[in-house]
Structure formats: structure tokens, C-alpha cells
N, C-alpha and C positions, 0 to 999 in steps of 0.2 A: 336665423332661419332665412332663406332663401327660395324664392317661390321661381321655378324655372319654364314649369306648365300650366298654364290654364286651360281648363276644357268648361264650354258651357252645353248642353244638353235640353232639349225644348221638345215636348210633344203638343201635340196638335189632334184635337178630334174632330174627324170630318164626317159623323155619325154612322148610323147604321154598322156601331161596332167595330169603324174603322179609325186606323189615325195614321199620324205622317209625322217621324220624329226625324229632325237637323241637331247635330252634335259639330259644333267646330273647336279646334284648338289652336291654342297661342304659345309660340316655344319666345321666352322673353331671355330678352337681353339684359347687360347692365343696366342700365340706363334708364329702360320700361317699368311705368308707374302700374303696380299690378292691379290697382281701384282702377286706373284707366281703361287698361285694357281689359277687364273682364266685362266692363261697359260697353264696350267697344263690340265685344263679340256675344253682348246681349242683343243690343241694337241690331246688327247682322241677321241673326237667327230670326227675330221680331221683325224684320225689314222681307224677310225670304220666307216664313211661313203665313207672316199676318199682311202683306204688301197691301197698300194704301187704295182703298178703291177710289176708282177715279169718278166725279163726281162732272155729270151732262152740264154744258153750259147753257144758262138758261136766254134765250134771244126772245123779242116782243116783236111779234108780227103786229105791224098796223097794216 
């Protein structure tokens, strides 16, 4: 067997009933480790729906 596409698909609830779904694909080559790249395009979806909040640096007033 031969896996040619990967699609990963991801929703998101942003409450009040609503959501926000990202679907990407991957058209793979020879070569393309398909464990990798469906990793690859988890991370992605995870990086664009859930993106890292940025965290205030903390400084000490004397």
C-alpha cells in the first residue's frame, strides 16, 4: 500500500456555540516518512488554531 495524501482536520470551540475548524494536506512523495509528515501537519494546525500565548516579562522596580 502506498499512502500518497495526508489530510489532518482540527476543530476548535470558541464558545457560545461557535468553532473554527483548519484542515491541511500533504500530497507525499517517494521518499516522505508518512508517521512524519502527518506529525508535521498536526503540529501546524496546533501551532494556527492553539498559537502559544505570549507570556509579560516580569521586571522589578526598585
Amino acid at each position: 500500500m502506498r499512502i500518497e495524501t495526508i489530510t489532518y482536520k482540527r476543530v476548535k470551540s470558541l464558545g457560545n456555540y461557535q468553532n473554527e475548524t483548519m484542515e491541511v494536506t500533504a500530497v507525499l512523495d517517494q521518499y516522505d516518512d508518512p508517521n512524519e509528515v502527518s506529525e508535521r501537519l498536526r503540529e501546524l494546525v496546533k501551532s494556527q488554531l492553539f498559537p502559544p500565548e505570549s507570556v509579560p516579562t516580569q521586571t522589578d522596580d526598585f
